[in-house]
Wavefront OBJ file of the C-alpha trace (Angstrom):
o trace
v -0.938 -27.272 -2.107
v 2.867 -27.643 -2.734
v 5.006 -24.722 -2.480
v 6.966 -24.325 -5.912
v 10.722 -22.893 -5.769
v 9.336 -19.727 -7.185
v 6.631 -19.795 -4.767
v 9.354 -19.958 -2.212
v 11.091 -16.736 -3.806
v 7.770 -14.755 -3.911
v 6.874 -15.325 -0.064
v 10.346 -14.381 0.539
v 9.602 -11.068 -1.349
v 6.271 -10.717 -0.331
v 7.403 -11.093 3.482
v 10.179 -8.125 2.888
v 8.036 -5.823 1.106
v 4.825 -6.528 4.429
v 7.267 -5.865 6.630
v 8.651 -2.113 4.864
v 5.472 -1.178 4.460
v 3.768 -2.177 7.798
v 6.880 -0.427 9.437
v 8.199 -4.164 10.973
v 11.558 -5.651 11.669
v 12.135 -8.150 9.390
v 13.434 -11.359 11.162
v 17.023 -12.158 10.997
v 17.088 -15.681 10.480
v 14.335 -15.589 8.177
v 16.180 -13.461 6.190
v 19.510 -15.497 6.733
v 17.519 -18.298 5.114
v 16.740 -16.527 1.988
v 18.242 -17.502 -1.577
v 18.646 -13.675 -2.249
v 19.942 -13.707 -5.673
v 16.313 -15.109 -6.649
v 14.955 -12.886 -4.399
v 16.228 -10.170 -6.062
v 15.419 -11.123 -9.685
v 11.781 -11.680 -8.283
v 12.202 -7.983 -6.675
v 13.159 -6.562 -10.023
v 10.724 -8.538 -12.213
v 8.293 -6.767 -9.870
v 9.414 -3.459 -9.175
v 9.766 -4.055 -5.551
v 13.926 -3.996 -4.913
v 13.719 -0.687 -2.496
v 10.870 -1.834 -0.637
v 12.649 -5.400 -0.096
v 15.827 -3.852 0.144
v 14.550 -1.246 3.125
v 13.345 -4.282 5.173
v 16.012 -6.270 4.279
v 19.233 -4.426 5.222
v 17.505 -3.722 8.647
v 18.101 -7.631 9.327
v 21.464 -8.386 7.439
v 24.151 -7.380 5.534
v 22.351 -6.406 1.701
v 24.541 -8.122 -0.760
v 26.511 -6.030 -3.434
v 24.140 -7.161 -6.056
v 21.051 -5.538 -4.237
v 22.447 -2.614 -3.035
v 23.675 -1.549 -6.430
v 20.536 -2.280 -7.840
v 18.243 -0.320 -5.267
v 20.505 2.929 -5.538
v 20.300 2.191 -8.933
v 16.677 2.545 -9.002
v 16.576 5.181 -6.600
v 19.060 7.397 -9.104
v 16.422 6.638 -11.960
v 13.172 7.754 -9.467
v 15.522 11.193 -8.371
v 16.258 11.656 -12.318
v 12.477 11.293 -12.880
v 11.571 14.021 -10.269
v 13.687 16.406 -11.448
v 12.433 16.499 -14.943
v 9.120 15.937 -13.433
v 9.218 19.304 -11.871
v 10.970 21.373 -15.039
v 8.050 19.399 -16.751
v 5.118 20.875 -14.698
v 6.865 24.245 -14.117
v 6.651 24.333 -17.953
v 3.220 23.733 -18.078
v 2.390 25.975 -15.342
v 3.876 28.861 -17.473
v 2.106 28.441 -20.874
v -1.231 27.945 -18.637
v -1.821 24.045 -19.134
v -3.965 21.944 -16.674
v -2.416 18.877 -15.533
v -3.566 15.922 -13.482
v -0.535 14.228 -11.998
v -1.452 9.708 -12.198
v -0.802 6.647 -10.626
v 2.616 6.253 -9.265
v 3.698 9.969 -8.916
v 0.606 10.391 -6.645
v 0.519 7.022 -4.966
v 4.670 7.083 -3.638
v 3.501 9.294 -1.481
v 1.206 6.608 0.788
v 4.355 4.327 1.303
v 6.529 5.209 4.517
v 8.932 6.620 2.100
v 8.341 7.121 -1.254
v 11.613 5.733 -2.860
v 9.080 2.194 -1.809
v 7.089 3.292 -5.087
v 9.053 2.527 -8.126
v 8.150 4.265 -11.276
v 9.017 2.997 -15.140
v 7.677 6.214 -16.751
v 5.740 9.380 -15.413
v 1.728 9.555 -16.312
v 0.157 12.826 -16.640
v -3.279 14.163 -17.599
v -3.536 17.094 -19.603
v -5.350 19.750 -21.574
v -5.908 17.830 -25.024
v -6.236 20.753 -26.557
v -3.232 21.727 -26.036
v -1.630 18.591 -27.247
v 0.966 20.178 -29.789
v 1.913 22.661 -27.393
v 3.042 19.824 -25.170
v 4.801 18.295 -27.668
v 7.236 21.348 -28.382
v 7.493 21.503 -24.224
v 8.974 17.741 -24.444
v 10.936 17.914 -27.737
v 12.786 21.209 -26.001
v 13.589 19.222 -23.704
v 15.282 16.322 -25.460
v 12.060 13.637 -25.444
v 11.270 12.012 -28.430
v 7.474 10.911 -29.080
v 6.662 8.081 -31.515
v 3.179 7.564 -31.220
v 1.699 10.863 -31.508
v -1.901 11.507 -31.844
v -2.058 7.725 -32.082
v -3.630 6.262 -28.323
v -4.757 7.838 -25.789
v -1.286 9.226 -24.091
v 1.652 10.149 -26.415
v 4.868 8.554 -24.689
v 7.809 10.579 -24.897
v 11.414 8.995 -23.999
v 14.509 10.602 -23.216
v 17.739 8.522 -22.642
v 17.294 4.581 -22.209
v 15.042 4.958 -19.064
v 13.149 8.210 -18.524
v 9.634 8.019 -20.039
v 6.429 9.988 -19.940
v 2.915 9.029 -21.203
v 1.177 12.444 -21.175
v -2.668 11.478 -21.336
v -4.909 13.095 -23.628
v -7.546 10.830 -21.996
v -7.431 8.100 -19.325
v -8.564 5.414 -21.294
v -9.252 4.310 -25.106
v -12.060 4.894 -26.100
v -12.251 2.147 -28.494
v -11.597 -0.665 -25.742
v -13.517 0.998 -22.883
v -15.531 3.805 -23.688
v -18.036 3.335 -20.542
v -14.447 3.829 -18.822
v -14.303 6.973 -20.518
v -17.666 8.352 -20.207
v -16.936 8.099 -16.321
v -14.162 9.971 -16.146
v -14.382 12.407 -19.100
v -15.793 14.575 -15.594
v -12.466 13.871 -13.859
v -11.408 17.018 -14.163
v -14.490 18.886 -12.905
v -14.622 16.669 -9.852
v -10.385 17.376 -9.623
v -9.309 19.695 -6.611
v -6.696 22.044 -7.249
v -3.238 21.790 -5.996
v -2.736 24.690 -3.533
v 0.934 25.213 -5.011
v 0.440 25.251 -8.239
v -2.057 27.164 -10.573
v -2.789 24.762 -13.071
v -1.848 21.683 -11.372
v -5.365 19.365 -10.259
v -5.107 16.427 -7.975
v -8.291 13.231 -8.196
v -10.300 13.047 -5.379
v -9.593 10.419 -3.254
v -12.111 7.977 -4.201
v -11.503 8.833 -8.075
v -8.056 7.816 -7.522
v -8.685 4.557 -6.142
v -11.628 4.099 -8.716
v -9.090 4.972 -11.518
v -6.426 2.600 -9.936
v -8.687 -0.169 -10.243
v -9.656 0.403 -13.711
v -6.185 0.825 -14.868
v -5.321 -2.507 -12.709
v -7.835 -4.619 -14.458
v -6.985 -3.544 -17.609
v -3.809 -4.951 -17.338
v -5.203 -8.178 -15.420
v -7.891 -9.216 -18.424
v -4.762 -8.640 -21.016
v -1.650 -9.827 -19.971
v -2.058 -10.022 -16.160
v -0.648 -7.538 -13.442
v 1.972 -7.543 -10.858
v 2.321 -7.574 -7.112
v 3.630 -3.734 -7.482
v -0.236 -3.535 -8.235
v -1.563 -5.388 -5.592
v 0.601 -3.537 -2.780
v -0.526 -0.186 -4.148
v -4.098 -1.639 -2.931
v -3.108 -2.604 0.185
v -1.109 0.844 0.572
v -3.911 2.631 -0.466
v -6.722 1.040 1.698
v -4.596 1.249 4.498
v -4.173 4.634 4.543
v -7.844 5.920 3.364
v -9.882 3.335 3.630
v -11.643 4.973 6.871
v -12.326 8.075 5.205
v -13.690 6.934 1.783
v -17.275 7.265 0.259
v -17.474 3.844 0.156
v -21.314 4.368 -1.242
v -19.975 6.409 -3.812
v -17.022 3.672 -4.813
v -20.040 0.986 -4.568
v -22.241 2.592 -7.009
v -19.396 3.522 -9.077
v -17.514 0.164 -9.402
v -20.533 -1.083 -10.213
v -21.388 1.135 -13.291
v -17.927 0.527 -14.118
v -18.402 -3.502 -13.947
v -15.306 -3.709 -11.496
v -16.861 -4.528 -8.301
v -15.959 -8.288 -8.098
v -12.323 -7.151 -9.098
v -12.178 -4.701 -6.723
v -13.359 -6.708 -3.876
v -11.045 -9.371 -4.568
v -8.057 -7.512 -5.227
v -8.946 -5.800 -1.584
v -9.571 -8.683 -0.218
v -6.188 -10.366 -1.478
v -3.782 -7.471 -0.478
v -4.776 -7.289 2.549
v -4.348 -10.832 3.300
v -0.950 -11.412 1.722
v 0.450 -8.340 2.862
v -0.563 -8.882 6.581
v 0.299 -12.642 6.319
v -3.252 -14.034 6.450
v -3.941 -17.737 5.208
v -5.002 -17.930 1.761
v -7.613 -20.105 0.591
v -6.626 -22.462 -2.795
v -8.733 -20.044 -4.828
v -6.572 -17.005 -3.290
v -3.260 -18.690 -3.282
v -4.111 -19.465 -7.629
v -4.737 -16.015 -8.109
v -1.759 -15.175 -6.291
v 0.799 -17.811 -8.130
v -1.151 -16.037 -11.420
v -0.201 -12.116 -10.158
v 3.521 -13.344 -9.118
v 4.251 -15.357 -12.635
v 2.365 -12.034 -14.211
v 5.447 -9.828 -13.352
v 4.936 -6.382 -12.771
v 2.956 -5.077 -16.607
v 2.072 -8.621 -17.107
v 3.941 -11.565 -19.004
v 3.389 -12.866 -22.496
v 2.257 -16.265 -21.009
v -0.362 -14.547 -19.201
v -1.565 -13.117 -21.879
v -1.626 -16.489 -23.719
v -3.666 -18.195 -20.881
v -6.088 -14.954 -21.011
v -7.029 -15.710 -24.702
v -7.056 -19.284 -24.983
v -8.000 -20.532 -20.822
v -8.958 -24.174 -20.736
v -9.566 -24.349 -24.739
v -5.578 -25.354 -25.831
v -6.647 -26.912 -29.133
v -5.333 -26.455 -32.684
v -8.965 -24.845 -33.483
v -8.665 -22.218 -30.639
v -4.817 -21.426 -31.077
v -5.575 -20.724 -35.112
v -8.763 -18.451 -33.545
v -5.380 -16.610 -31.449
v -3.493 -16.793 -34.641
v -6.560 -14.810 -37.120
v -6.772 -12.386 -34.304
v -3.632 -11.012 -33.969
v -3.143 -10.956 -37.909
v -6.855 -8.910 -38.663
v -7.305 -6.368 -35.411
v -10.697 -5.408 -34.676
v -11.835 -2.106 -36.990
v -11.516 -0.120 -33.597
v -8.203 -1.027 -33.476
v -7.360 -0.534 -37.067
v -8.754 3.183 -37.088
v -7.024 4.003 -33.894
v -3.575 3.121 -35.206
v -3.414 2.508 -38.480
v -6.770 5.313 -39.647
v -5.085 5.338 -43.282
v -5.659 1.774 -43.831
v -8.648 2.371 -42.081
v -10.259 4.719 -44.256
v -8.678 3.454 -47.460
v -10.116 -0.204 -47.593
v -7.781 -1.338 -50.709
v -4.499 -0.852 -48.281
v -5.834 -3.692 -46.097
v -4.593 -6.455 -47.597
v -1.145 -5.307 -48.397
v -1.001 -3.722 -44.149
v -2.298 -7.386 -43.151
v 0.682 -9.163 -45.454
v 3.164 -6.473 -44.583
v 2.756 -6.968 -40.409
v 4.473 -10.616 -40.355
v 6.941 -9.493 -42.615
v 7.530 -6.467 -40.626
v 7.937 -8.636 -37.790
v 10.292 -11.125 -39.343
v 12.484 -8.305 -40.019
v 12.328 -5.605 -36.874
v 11.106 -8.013 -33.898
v 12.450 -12.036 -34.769
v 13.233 -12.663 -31.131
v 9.655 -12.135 -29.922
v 8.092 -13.353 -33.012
v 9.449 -16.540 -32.777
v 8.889 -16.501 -28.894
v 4.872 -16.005 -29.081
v 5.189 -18.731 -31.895
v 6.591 -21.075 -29.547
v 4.569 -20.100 -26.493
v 1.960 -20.816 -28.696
v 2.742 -24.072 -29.533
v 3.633 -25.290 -26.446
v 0.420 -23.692 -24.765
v -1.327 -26.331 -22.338
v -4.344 -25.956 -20.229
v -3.827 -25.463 -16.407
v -4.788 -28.811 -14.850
v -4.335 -28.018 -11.351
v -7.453 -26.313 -10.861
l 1 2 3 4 5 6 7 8 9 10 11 12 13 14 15 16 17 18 19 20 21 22 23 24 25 26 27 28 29 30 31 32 33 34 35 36 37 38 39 40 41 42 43 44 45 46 47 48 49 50 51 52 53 54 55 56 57 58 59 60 61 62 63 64 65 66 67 68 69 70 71 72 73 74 75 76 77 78 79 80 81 82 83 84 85 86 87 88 89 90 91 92 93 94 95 96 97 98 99 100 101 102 103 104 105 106 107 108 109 110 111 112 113 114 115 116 117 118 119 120 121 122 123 124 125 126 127 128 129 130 131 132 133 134 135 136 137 138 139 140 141 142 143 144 145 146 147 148 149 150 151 152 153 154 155 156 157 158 159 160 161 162 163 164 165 166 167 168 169 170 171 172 173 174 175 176 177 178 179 180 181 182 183 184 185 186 187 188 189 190 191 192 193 194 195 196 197 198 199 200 201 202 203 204 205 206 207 208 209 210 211 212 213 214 215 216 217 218 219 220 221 222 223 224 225 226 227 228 229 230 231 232 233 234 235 236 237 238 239 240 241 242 243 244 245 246 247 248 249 250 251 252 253 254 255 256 257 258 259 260 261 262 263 264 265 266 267 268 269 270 271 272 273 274 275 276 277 278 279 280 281 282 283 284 285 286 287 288 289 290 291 292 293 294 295 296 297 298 299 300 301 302 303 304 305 306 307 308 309 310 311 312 313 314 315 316 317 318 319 320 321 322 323 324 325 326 327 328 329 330 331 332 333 334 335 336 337 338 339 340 341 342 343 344 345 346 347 348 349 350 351 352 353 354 355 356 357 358 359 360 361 362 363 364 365 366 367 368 369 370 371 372 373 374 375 376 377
């Protein structure tokens, strides 16, 4: 299989980022070798510059360009604790449980946690006490747009400091066996032992939840290799002391298993250097194009897969103009319960985009277009 240029780039990264992690000294004419501007956009696109960085400075002299950029990203993750803590402090003084998620919990299995990059802070909460949070964040300068609407309410402050404060883990709408699962998350939570009202997942209901939240992202618009080096991280680390009978059963019920055990399988392989098979080294060409939430081509080749005719891409086209009712009564529960608005919300949304959101508009248009079955496999 030939080795495309941004192949090249994402070995490149991939090798820096198995050698912070394993604790390895990155070799210096390896490194000498690289094209490290492109390493560094692929670092970025992937929220991987610190871990790269860490490995790479150890072995040469880090350009300007990614030194800036990791201090840069360490400022954001320093700005992020600090409100983090005000944040739970807060909580912990008008009595509300929290759950701490995802990267705030897993930064601490990487050798140092400045390794984890973070683009917003998740938190599980008491739902009940949803407005009660909201005052907490407005006080402190966060603004929330999507209240009440999904299953977190994201709250931004500044241009980069975001939190999704979870009223559940998942939708309910899009996977409510998901939800059943872990609507016990909390009674199967141990409590933090400095805090009163802070709870931390069980181990294996961290990983389980990690998974979940993984191949939600990989069946929509694909997932990065941040992703996939949490599950190397992760197994690494705990993988000796895990209920694996439990996880089994449970990934099972959950219909993850096959995920699971080929995301495992994967990680551990491309972050210890392992040969890939062709099936592996696809799936890894589709996580390193997917960037780190995904990319809009993904997403694209997710829909459509081998069918790129003018029949399936006006299927694409009727589904993103009428959403499922789910949808429609979890966002929009006006139109929703008032059937006459309908038409008028389904002739207003192109418009809305014409006028609010051209750029991207125009981009899926042409994405769409120009959408071509993968003929390499």
């Amino acid at each position: 299989m030939s080795i495309t240029d941004d192949m090249k780039t994402a070995q490149d990264l991939i090798y820096l980022v198995s050698c912070a992690v394993n604790d390895e000294e990155a070799d210096k004419e390896k490194c000498a070798e690289m094209d490290l501007t492109k390493v560094l956009k692929s670092a970025i696109r992937h929220s991987l510059t610190v871990a790269a960085a860490t490995a790479l400075e150890k072995a040469v002299q880090l350009p300007p360009s990614f030194r800036e950029e990791k201090y840069k990203t360490i400022r954001v993750l320093s700005l992020f604790e600090v409100e983090r803590k005000q944040l739970l402090n807060e909580l912990e003084q008008q009595k509300i449980w929290y759950l701490p998620l995802k990267g705030i919990i897993m930064r601490e299995y990487y050798p140092k946690s400045s390794m984890r990059e973070m683009s917003d802070n998740d938190i599980l909460y008491d739902s009940s006490r949803a407005a009660d949070v909201k005052a907490i964040m407005e006080k402190r300068g966060f603004v929330c747009s999507n209240y009440g609407i999904y299953h977190h309410d994201t709250y931004k402050k500044d241009s980069f400091l975001k939190f999704e404060m979870h009223r559940t883990l998942f939708m309910k709408e899009l996977h409510e066996e998901w939800c059943e699962h872990f609507e016990s998350t909390i009674d199967r939570a141990v409590r933090d032992s400095e805090n009163n009202y802070g709870y931390l997942m069980t181990d294996e209901d961290f990983y389980i939840f990690q998974i979940c939240h993984m191949y939600k992202h990989y069946k929509f618009s694909g997932t990065g290799l941040r992703s996939l080096l949490d599950v190397y991280v992760f197994n690494k680390r705990f993988s000796d002391s895990l209920d694996n009978d439990y996880l089994s059963k449970t990934f099972k019920e959950l219909k993850v298993a096959d995920f699971e055990r080929d995301m495992r399988e994967l990680s551990e392989k491309v972050f210890s250097g392992k040969e890939l098979t062709d099936k592996e080294q696809n799936e890894l060409s589709f996580i390193v194009s997917s960037n780190t939430h995904g990319s809009s081509e993904n997403a694209l080749k997710l829909q459509l897969g081998d069918d790129d005719s003018g029949k399936s891409k006006r299927r694409y086209i009727l589904k993103q103009l009428f959403p499922t009712d789910a949808l429609t009564k979890k966002k929009h529960p006006l139109v929703f319960r008032y059937k006459v608005l309908y038409p008028f919300w389904v002739m207003y949304r192109p418009v809305k985009g014409l006028l609010f959101n051209r750029r991207k508009m125009f981009g899926d248009i042409k994405r769409l277009n120009n959408y071509k079955k993968d003929e390499t496999k």
